[in-house]
N, C-alpha and C positions, 0 to 999 in steps of 0.2 A: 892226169889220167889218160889222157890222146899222146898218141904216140905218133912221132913222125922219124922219116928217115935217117935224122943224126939226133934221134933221142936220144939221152943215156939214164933216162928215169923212166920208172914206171909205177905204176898203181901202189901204192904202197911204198915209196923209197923215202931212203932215208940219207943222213949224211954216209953211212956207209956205202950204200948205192950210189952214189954221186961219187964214190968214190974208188968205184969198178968192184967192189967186193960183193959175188952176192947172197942174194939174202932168202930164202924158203920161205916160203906159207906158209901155216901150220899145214898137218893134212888133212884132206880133204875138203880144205878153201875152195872159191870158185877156182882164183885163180894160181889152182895147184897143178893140174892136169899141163902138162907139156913144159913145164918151165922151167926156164934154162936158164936162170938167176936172175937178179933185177939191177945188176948193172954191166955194162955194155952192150955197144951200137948193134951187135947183132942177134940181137936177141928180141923174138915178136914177143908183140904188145899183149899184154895179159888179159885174158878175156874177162869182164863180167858175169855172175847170172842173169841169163834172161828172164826179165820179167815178162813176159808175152808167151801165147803158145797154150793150148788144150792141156798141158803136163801142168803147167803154173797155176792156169785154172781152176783145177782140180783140187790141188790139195797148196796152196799158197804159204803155211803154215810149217811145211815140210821142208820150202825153199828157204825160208825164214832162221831154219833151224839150221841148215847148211850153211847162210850167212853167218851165224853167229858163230861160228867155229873158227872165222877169221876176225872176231872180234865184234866191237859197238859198233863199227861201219865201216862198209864194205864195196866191193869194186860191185855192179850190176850193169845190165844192158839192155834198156828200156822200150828201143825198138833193135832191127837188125842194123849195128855200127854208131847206135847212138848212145853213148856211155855215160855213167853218171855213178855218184855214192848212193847208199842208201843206211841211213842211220834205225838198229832197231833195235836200241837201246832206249829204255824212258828216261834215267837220265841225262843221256846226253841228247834227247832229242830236248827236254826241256832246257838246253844248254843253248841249242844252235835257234830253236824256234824264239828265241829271248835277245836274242845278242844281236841287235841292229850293228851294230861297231865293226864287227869283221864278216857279216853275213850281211845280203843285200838279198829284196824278193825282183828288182828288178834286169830284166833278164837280155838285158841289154847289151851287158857285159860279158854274153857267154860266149866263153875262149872258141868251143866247135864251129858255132852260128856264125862265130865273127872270120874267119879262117875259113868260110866254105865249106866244112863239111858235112853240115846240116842242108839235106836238098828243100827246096822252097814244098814241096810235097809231102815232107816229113811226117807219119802219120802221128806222132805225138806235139807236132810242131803245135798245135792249136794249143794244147794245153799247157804251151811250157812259152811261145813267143809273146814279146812286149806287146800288150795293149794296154790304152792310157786310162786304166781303172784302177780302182782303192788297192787291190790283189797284186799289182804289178807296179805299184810304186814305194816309195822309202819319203819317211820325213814329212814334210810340209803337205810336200803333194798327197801322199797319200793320208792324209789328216783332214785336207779337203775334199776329198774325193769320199773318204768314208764317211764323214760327216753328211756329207748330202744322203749316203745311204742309212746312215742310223735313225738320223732323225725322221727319215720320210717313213721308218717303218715303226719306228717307237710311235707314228701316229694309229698304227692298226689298233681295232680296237677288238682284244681278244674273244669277247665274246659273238658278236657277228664274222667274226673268222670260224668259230667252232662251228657256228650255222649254217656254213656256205658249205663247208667241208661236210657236214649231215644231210644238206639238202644236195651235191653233188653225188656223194655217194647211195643214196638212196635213187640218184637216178641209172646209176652203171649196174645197181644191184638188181633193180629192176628189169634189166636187160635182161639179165642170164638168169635172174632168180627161178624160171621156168623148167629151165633148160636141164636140170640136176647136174650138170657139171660146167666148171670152166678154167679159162687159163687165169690166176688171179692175178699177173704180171701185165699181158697185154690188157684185160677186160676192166682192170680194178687199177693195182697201185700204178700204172705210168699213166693211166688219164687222170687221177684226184689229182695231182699237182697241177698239173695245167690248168684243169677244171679253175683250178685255186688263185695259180699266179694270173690267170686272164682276168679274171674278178679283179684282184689288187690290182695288177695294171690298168683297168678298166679297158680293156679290150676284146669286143666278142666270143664266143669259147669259142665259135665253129675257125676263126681265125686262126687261132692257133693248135688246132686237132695235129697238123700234119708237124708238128714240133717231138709231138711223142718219137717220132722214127729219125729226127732231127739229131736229136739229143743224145738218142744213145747211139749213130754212127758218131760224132762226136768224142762219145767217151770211150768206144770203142777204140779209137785210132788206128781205125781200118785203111781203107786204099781210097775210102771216098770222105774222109776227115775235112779236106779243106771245102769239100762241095758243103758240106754238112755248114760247117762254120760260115760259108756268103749265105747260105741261106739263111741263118741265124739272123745276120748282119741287115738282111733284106727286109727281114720279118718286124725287127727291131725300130728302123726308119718308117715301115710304114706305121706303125706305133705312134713315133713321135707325132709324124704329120699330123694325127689323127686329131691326138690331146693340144695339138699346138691350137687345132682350130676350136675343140668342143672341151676344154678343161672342168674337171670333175674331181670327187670325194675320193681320190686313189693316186697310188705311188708315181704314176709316172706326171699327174696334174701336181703334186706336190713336190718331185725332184726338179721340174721345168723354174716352178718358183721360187726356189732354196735359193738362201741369201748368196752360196757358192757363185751360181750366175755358172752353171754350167756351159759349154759349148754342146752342140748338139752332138761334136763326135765323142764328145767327155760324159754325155747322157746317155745317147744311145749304148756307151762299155759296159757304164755302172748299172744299167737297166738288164742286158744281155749278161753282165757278173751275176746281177742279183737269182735270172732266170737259170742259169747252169750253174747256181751252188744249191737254188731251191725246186728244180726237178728231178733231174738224172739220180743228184745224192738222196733224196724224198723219196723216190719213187724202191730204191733197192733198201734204204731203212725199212717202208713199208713190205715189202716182199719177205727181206731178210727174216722182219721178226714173226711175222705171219709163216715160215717157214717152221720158227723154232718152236711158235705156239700149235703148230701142226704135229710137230714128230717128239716133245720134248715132255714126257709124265709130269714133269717138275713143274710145268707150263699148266698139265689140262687139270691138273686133282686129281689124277686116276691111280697117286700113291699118296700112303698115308703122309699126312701135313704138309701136300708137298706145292698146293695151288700156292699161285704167285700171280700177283696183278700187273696187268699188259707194259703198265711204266717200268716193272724189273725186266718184263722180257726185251723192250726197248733197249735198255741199260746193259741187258747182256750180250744183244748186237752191237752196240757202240764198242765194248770193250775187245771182243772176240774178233768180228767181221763186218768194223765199221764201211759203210758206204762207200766215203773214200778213203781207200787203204792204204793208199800209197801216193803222200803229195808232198804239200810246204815245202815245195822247190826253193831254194836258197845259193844263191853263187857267192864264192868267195871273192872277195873284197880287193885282197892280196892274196899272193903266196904264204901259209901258215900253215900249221901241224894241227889236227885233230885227231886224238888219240892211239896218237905213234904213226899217225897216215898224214904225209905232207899231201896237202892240198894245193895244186896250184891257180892264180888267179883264173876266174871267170868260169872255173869247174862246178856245175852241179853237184848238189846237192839234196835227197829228196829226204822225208822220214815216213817212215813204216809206222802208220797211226797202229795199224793191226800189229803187229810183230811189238814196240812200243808196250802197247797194252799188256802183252802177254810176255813179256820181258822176264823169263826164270827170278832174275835177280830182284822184280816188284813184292814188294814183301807186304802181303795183304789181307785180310782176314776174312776176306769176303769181297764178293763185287756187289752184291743185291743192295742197294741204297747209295751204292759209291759210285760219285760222280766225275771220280779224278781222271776219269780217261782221257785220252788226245780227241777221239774222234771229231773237236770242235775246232780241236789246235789251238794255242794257244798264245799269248805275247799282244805284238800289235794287230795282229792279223788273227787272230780269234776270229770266229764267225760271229757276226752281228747277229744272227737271226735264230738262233738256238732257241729259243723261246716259240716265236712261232711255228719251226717248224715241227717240234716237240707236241703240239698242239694239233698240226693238219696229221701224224703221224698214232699219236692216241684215238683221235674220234674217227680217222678214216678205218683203225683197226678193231675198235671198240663197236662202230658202227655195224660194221661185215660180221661180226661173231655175234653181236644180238640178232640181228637178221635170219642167220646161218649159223647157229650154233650145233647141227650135228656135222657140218663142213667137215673132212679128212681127207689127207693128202689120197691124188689118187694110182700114184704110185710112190714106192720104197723112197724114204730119205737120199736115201744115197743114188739112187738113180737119176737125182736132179743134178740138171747140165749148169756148166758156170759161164760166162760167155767172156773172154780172152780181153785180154787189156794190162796195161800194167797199172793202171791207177785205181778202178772201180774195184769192188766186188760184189758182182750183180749174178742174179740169176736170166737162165735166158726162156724160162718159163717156171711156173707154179700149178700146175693142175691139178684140181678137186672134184671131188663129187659130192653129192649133200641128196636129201629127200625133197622132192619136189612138195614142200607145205607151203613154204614160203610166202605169206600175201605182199602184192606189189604194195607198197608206201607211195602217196605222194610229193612227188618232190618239185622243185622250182627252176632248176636248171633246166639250161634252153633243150627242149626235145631235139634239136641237131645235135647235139651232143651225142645223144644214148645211139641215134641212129646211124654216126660217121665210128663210133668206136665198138659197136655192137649189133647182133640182130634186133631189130624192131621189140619196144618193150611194150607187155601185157598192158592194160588200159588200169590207171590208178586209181585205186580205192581212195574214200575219201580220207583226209588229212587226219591222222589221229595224233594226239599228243606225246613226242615223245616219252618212252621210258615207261607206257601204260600196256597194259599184260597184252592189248591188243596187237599192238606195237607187229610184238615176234611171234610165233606159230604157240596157239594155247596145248592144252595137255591132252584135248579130243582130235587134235591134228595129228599129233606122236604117236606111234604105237609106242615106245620105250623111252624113259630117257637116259642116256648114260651118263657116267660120271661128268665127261666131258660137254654135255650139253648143258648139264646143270650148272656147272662152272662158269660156261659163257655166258648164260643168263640173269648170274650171279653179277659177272663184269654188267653186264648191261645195266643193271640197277645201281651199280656203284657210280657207271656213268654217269647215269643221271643225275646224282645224291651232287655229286662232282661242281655239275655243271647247275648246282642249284634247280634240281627239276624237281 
């Protein structure tokens, strides 16, 4: 796919190419625009689409569809000169995410990085270069390296997770609950994750507050990526130090002990994996679906038969506009052909979890109950943690809409901005308004919390039980209720039923 000055291949060649005859893209491929066939030395290197850029942004789904014109996978350009496939076909993404033998997640191998043309600065370098975590290895190693992460979290114990995530949120909610409006991106879903992972880390929340703006330059792969990343790095050691001396009922006192016998740079990856696949992707789940449950009838009741509970609307961000949209980087192994595109060694490789999903050719009867999407990925590198985060991602939304059930977006759908990247698909605000009824709830979370990520919260009523009529605003607080408020209060009860209340 990189082209140098006696190349005589390019992106897509074939033995014909190699054999100076050349060869068209269909039209209106990415790389159709200027091309002067695909074999001989003088002829420039065939562009990708960019995935990056306020255009991409926007409508990612359009870019999608312009890939598939050149087939299941295609040339892309994932910052400016960093090249790679992108597969967005579900087929063959289940093809490539499966096949350990000719695909490698270790990125070790990769032909650009290794030849220089990857600057040490690279803004997507973070998410693509080798570090010694489960994510980034093949085989043995990475069987021990997940292993220390599965079991430390198979010890979570599901239902004081759902608690922590209700008493967290009841403390963010409490902030703004006053206010009649807020941003529900910075105020709500990018601190419950923290709020969350700091508890299972066992590390104070106020510690890790300044992580929220951490994580998504990060996933951004902006111009400050690698400042973002030592700081991660920084956050992570003082961590360890911490459990090394005062070990406790939490993941990082329980990965220190795993029979693995970690090294501390082997701790500190798998701790900082576990934290960037369970915020940044957390935080735009919660957003996303709270998006859909804002602007979507199908969502609120307000057409005939059409209420849907919070877990389908989850299900139809994972399918649609999972989190992350675009990853399972994989490098070829060797030089090998995938579907009529010779790949050669040490080339990227990503898949289009979103594009995947929504594959013309997925022949499906429905999505509401169906759990076959990618957004987990799948093979050996599946995400361990689907379960839990499934769980901070229902009660953090189930929470907000019993609370605030007359909440509405407070501007048009479509006016909501996307924020640039080629892997995420995040929003870069949510803004609501709602009636100021709302009584504060008592919550347990550290009061630095509500105060580094909010204005100062109202003084809390006392503790009532969840899921009890007191809970959310009664019917002398409402002047109206509409369909949609009724609905959420509806979820709120099922909540409960749920969670044995």
């Amino acid at each position: 796919m990189t082209y140098h000055p006696d190349a005589t291949a390019a992106v897509g060649h074939s033995p014909d190419a190699e054999a100076g005859v050349g060869v068209a893209p269909p039209p209106g491929c990415p790389a159709h625009a200027g091309h002067a066939g695909f074999g001989g030395p003088a002829r420039p290197a065939a562009q990708g689409l960019p995935l990056y850029g306020p255009e991409f942004a926007a409508d990612p789904h359009l870019f999608y569809e312009r890939l598939r014109q050149y087939g299941p996978i295609a040339p892309v350009e994932l910052s400016p000169g960093v090249e790679a496939y992108l597969i967005t076909s579900y087929s063959l993404a289940l093809e490539v995410l499966r096949d350990t033998e000719r695909f490698a997640k270790d990125p070790r191998g990769w032909r650009a990085l290794n030849e220089g043309r990857i600057p040490p600065d690279c803004p997507v370098g973070p998410m693509m270069m080798y570090r010694p975590n489960a994510l980034f290895n093949d085989g043995e190693a990475h069987a021990r390296l997940r292993g220390a992460i599965t079991d430390s979290l198979t010890r979570l114990d599901p239902y004081a997770l759902s608690e922590y995530v209700e008493r967290s949120a009841d403390t963010l909610i409490n902030a703004f609950a006053d206010r009649g409006e807020a941003d529900l991106l910075a105020d709500y879903a990018a601190a419950i994750p923290l709020l969350v992972f700091n508890e299972l880390f066992g590390y104070p929340a106020e510690h890790g507050l300044r992580l929220v703006g951490t994580m998504a330059r990060l996933f951004d792969s902006g111009e400050d990526a690698a400042e973002a990343n030592q700081e991660l790095l920084e956050y992570m050691a003082g961590l360890i130090a911490a459990k090394r001396e005062r070990p406790a009922a939490d993941i990082t006192s329980w990965m220190l002990a795993h029979p693995s016998r970690l090294a501390d740079d082997e701790l500190l990856q798998q701790l900082m994996l576990i934290l960037a696949a369970g915020t940044e992707p957390q935080l735009n789940l919660i957003a996303n679906a709270l998006r859909l449950l804002l602007s979507d009838d199908r969502f609120a009741g307000e057409l005939s038969g059409g209420s849907l509970p919070v877990q389908d609307a989850i299900d139809e961000v994972l399918w649609t506009d999972p989190p992350l949209a675009n990853f399972g980087t994989r490098f070829a192994r060797h030089d090998l052909d995938l579907a009529g595109l010779r790949i050669r060694q040490g080339e990227p490789i990503l898949t289009s979890y979103a594009a995947a999903n929504t594959d013309p050719e997925l022949i499906s009867d429905g999505r509401f109950g169906n759990r076959a999407h990618l957004a987990w990925s799948i093979g050996a590198h599946r995400c361990p943690a689907e379960s839990p985060a499934r769980v901070i991602a229902s009660v953090a939304i189930e929470k907000l809409l019993d609370r605030l059930p007359d909440m509405e977006l407070a501007v048009p759908v479509d006016q909501l901005a996307w924020r640039t990247g080629p892997f995420h698909r995040a929003l870069t605000a949510l803004p609501v308004r709602f009636p100021v009824t709302a009584r504060p709830t008592a919550a347990a979370a550290p009061a630095a919390v509500s105060a580094a990520v909010s204005p100062p919260a109202p003084a809390a009523a006392p503790a009532k039980p969840h899921g009890s009529p007191q809970t959310a605003p009664d019917a002398s607080d409402t002047p109206s209720q509409s369909p949609r408020a009724a609905q959420r209060r509806r979820w709120g009860s099922l909540a409960a039923w749920w969670r044995g209340q």
